[in-house]
N, C-alpha and C positions, 0 to 999 in steps of 0.2 A: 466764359460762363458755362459751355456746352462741357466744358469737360469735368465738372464737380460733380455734375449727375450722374455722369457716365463714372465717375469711380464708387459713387454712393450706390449705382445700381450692382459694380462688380463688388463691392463690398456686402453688399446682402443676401449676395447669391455663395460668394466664398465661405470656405472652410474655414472657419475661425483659428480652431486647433494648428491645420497643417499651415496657414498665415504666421502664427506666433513660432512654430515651430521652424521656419525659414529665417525668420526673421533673427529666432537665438541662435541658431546655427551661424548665420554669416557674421553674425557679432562676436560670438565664440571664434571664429576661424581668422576674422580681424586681430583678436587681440592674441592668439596663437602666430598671426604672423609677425606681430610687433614684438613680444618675445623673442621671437627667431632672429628678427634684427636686431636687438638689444644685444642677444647672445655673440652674433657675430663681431659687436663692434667690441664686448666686453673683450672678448678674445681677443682683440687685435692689442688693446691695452692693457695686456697680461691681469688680468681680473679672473683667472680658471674659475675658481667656485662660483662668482655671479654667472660667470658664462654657462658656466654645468648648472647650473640653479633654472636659468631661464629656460635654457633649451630643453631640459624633462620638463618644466611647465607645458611649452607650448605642445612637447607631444603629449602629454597629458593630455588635453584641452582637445588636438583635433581627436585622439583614440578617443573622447568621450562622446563627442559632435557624431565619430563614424559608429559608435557603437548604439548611440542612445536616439539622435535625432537625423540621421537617415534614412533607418526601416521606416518610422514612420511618410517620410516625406516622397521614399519609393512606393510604399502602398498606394499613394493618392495621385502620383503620375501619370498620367492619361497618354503614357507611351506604347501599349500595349501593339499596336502596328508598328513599331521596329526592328519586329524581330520577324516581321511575314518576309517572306521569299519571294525576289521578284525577276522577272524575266526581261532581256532586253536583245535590239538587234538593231546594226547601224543601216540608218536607210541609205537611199543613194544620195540623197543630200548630203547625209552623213561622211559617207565614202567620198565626195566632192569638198567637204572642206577639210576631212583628214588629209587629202593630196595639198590643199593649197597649204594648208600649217607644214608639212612635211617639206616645198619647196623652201618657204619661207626660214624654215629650220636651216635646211641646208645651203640659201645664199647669207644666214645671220652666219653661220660657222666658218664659211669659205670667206667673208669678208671680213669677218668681226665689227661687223659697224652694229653699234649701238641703241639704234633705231631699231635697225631688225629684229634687235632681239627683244626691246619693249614691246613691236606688234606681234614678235611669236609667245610672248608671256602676255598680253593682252586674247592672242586668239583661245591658247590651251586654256585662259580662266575663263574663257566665255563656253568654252566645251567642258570644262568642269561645272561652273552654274549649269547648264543645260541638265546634266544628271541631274542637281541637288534639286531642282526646280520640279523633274518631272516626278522624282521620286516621291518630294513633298507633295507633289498633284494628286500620287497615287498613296496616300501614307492616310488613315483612317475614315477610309470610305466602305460603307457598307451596303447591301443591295438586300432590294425585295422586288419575289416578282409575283403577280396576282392572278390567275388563271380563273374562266367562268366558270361558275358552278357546273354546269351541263354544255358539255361539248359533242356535237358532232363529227364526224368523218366527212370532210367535203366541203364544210360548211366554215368560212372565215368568222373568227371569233376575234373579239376584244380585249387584250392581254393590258395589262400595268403593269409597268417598269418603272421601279423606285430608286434611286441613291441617294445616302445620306451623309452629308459630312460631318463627322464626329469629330473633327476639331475645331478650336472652338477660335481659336485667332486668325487662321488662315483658310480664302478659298480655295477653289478646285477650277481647273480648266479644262478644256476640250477632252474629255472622255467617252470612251467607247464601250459598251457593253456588249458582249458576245459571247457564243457558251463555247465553252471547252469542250474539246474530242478527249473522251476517253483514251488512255493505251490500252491496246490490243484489241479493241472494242470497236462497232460501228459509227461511224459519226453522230453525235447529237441530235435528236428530232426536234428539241423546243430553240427557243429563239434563233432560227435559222439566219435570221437581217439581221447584223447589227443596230443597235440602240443608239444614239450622238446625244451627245450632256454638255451644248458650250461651254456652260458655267455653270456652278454646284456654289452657293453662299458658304460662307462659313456658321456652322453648326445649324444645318438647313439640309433639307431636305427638296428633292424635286423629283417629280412625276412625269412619267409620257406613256400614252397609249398609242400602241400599235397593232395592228392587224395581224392575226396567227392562224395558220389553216393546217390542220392535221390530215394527210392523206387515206389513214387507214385507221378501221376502227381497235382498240388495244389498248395498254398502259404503259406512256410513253414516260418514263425516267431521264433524267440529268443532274449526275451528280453535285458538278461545278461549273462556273462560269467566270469569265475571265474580263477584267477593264484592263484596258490601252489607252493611252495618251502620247503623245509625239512632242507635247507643249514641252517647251515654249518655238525652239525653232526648228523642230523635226530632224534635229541629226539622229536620235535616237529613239526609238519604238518600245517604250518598256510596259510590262505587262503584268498585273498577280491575279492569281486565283482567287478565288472565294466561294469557300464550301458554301453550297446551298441547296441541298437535295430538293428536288423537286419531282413530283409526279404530277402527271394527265391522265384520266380519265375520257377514251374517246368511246361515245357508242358510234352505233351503227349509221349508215346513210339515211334518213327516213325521207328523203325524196322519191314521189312517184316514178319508177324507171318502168321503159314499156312492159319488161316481164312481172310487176306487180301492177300494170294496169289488165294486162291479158289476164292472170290471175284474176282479180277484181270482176270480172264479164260473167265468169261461173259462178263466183262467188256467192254472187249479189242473186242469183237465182235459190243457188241453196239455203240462204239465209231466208227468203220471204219463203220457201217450202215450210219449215221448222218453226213460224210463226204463227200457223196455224193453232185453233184451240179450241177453247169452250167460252171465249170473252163474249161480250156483250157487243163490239161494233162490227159491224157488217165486212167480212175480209171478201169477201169472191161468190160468186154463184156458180154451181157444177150440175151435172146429170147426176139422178138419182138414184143410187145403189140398195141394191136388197139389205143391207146390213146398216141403212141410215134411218134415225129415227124422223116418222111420221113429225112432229112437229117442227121438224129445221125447215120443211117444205115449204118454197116458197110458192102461193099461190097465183099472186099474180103474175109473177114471169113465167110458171108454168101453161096459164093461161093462154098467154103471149106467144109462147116457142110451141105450143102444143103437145108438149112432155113433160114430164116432172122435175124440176128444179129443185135442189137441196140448198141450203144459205152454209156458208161457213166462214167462221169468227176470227177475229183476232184475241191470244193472249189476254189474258188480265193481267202477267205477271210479262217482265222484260226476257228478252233469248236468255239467257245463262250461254258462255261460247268460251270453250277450253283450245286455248292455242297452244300449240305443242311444237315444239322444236327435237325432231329428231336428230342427236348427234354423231350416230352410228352410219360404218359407212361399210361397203361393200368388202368383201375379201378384195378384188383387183382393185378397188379404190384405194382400199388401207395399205394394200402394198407399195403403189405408187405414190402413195405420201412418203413413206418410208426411203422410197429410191428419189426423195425430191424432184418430183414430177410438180413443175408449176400450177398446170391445168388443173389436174385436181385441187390443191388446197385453194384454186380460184372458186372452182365448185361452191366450195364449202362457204366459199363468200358470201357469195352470189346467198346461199341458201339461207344465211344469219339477215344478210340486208333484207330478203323477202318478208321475213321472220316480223325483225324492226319494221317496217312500213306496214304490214298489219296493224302490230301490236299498235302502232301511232293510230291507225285510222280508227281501231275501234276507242282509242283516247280522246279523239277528239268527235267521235257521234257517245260520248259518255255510257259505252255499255257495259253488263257485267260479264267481267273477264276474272278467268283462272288462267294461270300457267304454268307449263310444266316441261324439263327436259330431266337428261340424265343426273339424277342427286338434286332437282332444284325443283321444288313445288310452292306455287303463290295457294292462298285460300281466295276462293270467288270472294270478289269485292269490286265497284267500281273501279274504269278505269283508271282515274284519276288519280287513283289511290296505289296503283302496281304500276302504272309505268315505267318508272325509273329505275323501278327494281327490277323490273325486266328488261330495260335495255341495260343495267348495269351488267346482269349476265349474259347475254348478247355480247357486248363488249369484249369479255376473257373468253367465248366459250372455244372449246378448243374440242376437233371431229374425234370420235371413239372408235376405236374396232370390233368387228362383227359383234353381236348380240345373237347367236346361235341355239339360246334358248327362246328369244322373244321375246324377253321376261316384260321388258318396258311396254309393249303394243299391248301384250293382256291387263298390264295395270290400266292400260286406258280403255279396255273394253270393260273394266270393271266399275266404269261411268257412263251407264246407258242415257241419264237422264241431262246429260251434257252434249252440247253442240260440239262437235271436237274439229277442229281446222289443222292438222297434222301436215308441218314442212318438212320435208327430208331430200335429201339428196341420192338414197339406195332407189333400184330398176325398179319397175313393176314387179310385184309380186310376192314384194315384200311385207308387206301392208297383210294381217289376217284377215281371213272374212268377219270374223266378230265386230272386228272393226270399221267395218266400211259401212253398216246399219245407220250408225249416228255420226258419221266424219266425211269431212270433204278434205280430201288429201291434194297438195302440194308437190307433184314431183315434177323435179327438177328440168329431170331430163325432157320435160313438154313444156317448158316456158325457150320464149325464144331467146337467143343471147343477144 
């Protein structure tokens, strides 16, 4: 009773056309064979012209079947993975029962008995199924792999890893996923652990999430990736590719490290300096200067200290704070980039993570930030709103060679009315005096490593 549904459901789902179209072919090719026999028997009873008669029928009949109803029936063949390339290699399993078939080969020959050579034509068929088995294991399976929107450097993220099997009658067994080494190229950085798929349904799909941690921040590429199966008895290891370009997106560290908390101690000074204003709530009390107006005076704390006391405010309006990433690096710096000297382009590391873990902290106290390095300027807006456009450039940015005109340090001093937090990696003295008025500068070489 289970199985009339089961054909009324593959009947609903089926191709009508290419159905009828199988069905005329093999009825064509039926009576193309029965001619053929006809012909041959005609022939035996000296009947030439019936014989000649039938046999151009029947080739007629298959040249028609090949000409008219096999394109169609190839278009709609869902073989298209028999023609992928696959890779294989005998394990030691493998190597251990080729030696026992190889004994067994050579006491069937030396003896001639009978026996032995059913169990060495039983062993070689069980090592030929082995191929047809793993190949069919590995024959239209497809993969996706799903990486989080926003990745860190450092920081273990959550990857998906998909297979599907696109055939539609038979499952899939023990599969591995794992990415492919480029030739000539560095090893792979994404899915470093292989992926394990006991079972994959037929024309189904299955999921597994794994853990994925990227070392450094960058744009980590993988062209292709590769599944393995050993199923069903692991004499053979075979394997196929599967294009699937992939890229990552890592920014920077944005974890407090001691030289962005040492940083932070000045910081947080400079920033309540620049706070100061004309607002209406009460920031601090100071001694009274010749140049402050008579009405800021407070008079009851002057009262009190027995000198003149002046009040002063806080803002009405929030800081405005231009973070700047210089990318420019010393003549002996840039050289020693050049001669692949480690330390420095750690420098330069060091100097982007600084960069990131600002950019985050004023992210998450929601202030308004601009930013700006060499070719890359954001418009002041919440943080909220630049973040990731600033650590996306973070992520690629890559150290410059000298700037010998300055050109970049004066465009920043051509923002008086901005807080500027300027990170760089060059000595003292680099930095203009124009510039030191409204910035509190970042150099490297005073944080500790």
């Amino acid at each position: 009773m289970s199985v009339l549904p089961s054909i009324a459901r593959l009947w609903a789902r089926a191709d009508r056309s290419a159905v009828r179209a199988f069905f005329l072919s093999i009825t064509a090719l039926a009576a193309a064979l029965l001619l053929a026999l006809y012909s041959g028997a005609a022939a035996e009873l000296g009947q030439i012209a019936l014989a000649t008669t039938s046999a151009v029928a029947a080739l007629v009949i298959a040249g028609w079947v090949g000409v008219t109803l096999v394109p169609i029936l190839a278009k709609r063949t869902p073989l298209r993975w028999i023609g992928y390339s696959t890779q294989f290699r005998i394990t030691f399993q493998g190597w251990m029962y080729l030696g026992g078939l190889l004994l067994v080969a050579l006491a069937a020959l030396n003896t001639g008995n009978n026996l032995l050579f059913l169990i060495l034509a039983s062993l070689i068929a069980l090592l030929l199924m082995s191929g047809i088995l793993s190949a069919i294991t590995l024959a239209g399976i497809g993969l996706r792999l799903v990486l989080p929107e926003h990745i860190f450097a450092g920081q273990p993220v959550r990857a998906m890893v998909e297979l599907e099997n696109e055939k539609l009658t038979l499952p899939s067994f023990s599969l591995r996923v794992e990415a492919a080494k480029a030739k000539n190229a560095q090893p792979a950085a994404l899915l470093d652990t292989p992926v394990y798929f006991p079972y994959l349904p037929k024309h189904d799909r299955v999921q597994q999430t794994i853990p994925v941690t990227f070392p450094r921040r960058g744009i980590y590429h993988q062209e292709a990736f590769r599944v393995v199966t050993s199923f069903p008895f692991g004499f053979l290891r075979k394997s196929r590719e599967l294009n699937l370009k992939t890229q990552a997106l890592v920014y920077p560290s944005v974890e407090p490290s001691p030289e962005y908390l040492e940083i932070m101690t000045g910081l947080q000074g400079a920033l309540e300096s620049v706070t100061k204003g004309r607002g209406q709530d009460l920031y601090a009390l100071r001694d009274y200067l010749p140049t402050d107006s008579a009405r800021h005076v407070h008079w009851k704390a002057s009262a009190r200290s027995g000198s003149l006391m002046v009040r002063e405010f806080t803002r009405e309006d929030d800081c405005r704070i231009l973070l700047v990433l210089d990318p420019h690096l010393s003549e002996k710096e840039f050289s020693q980039l050049k001669q692949g000297v480690t330390a420095t382009s750690e420098r330069f590391e060091r100097t982007v993570t600084i960069c990131a873990s600002l950019a985050w902290h004023f992210y998450e106290n929601n202030s308004l930030l601009e930013y700006r390095s060499a070719g890359v300027e954001t418009p002041l807006a919440p943080a909220v709103e630049l973040i990731f456009t600033i650590l996306e450039h973070l992520a690629i940015a890559q150290p410059l060679p000298p700037d010998p005109d300055q050109k970049f340090m004066a465009d920043l001093a051509a923002s008086p009315n901005l807080f500027k937090i300027i990170v760089t990696s060059q000595p003292h003295g680099s930095v203009p005096a124009s510039v030191w008025s409204s910035s509190y500068v970042v150099f490297l070489e005073d944080c500790a490593e």
